[in-house]
Residue, then its C-alpha position, 0 to 999 in steps of 0.5 A: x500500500x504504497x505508491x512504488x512508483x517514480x512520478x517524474x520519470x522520463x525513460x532512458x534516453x540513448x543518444x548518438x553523436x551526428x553530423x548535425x546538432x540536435x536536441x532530445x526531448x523527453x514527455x513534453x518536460x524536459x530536452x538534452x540539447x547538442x551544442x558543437x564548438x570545435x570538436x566539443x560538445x556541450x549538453x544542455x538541459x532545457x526545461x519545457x514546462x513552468x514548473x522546476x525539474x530535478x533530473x540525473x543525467x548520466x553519459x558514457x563516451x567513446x573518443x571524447x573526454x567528460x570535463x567534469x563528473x559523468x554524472x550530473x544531478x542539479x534543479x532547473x527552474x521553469x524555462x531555464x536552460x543550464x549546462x550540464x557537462x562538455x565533452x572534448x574532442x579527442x579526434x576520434x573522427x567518426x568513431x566518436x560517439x556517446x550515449x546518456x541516461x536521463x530521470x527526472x521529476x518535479x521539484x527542487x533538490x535544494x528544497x527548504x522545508x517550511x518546518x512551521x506549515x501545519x497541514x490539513x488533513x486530505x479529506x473533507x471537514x469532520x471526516x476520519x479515515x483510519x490511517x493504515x500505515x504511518x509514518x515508519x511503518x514495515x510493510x511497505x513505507x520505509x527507506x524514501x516512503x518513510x513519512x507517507x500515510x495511507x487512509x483507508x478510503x472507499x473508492x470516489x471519497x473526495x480528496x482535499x488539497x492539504x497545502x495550498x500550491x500549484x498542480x504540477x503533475x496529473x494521471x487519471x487514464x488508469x483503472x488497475x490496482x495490483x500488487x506486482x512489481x510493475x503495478x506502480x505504473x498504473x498509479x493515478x495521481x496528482x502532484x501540487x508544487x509547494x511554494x518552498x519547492x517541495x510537493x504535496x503527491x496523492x496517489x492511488x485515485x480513482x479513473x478521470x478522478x483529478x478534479x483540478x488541471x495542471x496550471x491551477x492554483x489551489x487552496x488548502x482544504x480545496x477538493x481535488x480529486x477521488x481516491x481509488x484503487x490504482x497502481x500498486x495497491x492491495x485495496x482502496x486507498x489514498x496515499x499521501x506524502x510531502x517530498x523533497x526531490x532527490x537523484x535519478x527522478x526519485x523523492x524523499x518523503x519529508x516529516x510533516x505535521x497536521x493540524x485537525x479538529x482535535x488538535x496537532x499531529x505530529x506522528x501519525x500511526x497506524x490504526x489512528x482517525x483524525x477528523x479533519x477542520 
């Protein structure tokens, strides 16, 4: 019951040095620009969207040289274009080539937590739903996931907004809930960009269940969507977390605390019902 799925991930990209300068684009989201200056090639991230993409670029090359690390994890902001490493001509003619990797996912690295945000609890006022897994529990929300929740929810219970910001990313497409190790893939979700960079990500909901498009603004407390059962799950639920974005298109769940009709949460456990204000 937890979500095992990476949301920003761009594929592998594989790339080979040509005669022309090109650029390759990933999802709409984010492209590796080609720039050639006298045997050298500079790559370059270009972020498509007007949101901050975190993204780990990788290349091997043969007949060029990496100045610098082969291996690249930095933020960039909405629009931005930054450098990301230079290969140097070593004269390997036409046997000179190169191949990279590239993961991405929403938000900053650098992200500051705002340790003084109390959050809402995501469902609607004087509502309680048991928590199924807090904060450290085994069965599935360790490592990463360490502070995510699941609240036992039924299909189409709506979901709030528990941080004002801005929807950054949204699937609604898919209708299957699994538990196999590739079931993560059929996760619907929505993903609202924090004003310190972090993100606020609700996943396992319901088939064309986002209630919001990417773009909006939302408040907290505002219905944004209907839980579900999809991706990799073992039975309606809807899990929640904050998160800092981290290498390879992966994120870190952060600790945060709620605020609810009965007062401040600090740690959510198992078995517990908070109403929500």
């Amino acid at each position: 019951m937890s979500r095992f799925v990476l949301p920003g991930l761009a594929c592998a990209v594989l790339a080979v040095l040509s005669p022309v300068a090109n650029a390759d684009c990933k999802d709409d989201w984010i492209c590796v620009d080609e720039i050639r200056n006298d045997g050298d090639v500079e790559l370059r991230a270009r972020n498509l969207r007007e949101f901050p993409l975190t993204y780990t670029l990788r290349v091997k090359a043969e007949h060029y040289s990496v100045k610098g690390p082969n291996t690249v994890t930095q933020t960039v902001g909405p629009g931005e274009a930054r450098q990301i490493m230079v290969l140097g001509g070593n004269g390997g003619g036409d046997k000179a080539s190169f191949r990279y990797s590239l993961k991405w996912t929403v938000g900053r690295i650098d992200a500051r937590h705002d340790d003084k945000q109390l959050y809402a609890f995501p469902y609607s006022a004087a509502k309680a739903y048991r928590i199924l897994q807090g904060y450290g529990s085994r069965f599935s929300h360790r490592g990463r996931e360490e502070f995510a929740i699941d609240f036992d929810m039924p299909i189409g219970t709506p979901v709030h907004a528990a941080r004002s910001g801005v929807v950054a990313r949204i699937e609604e497409s898919n209708s299957r809930g699994c538990w196999e190790d590739d079931c993560g893939q059929y996760a619907n979700f929505v993903v609202i960009l924090h004003s310190d960079g972090t993100t606020g990500e609700y996943y396992h909901l319901d088939k064309h269940g986002a209630l919001v498009d990417v773009g909006d603004t939302v408040e907290r407390g505002q219905k944004i969507a209907l839980s579900g059962n999809t991706g990799h799950t073992t039975m309606p639920h809807l899990h929640f977390a904050v998160y800092r974005a981290v290498s390879w298109g992966r994120t870190q769940s952060i600790e945060v605390r709620f605020q609810g009709a009965d007062g401040i949460i600090d740690r959510p456990r198992r078995g517990a019902r908070h109403r929500a204000l």
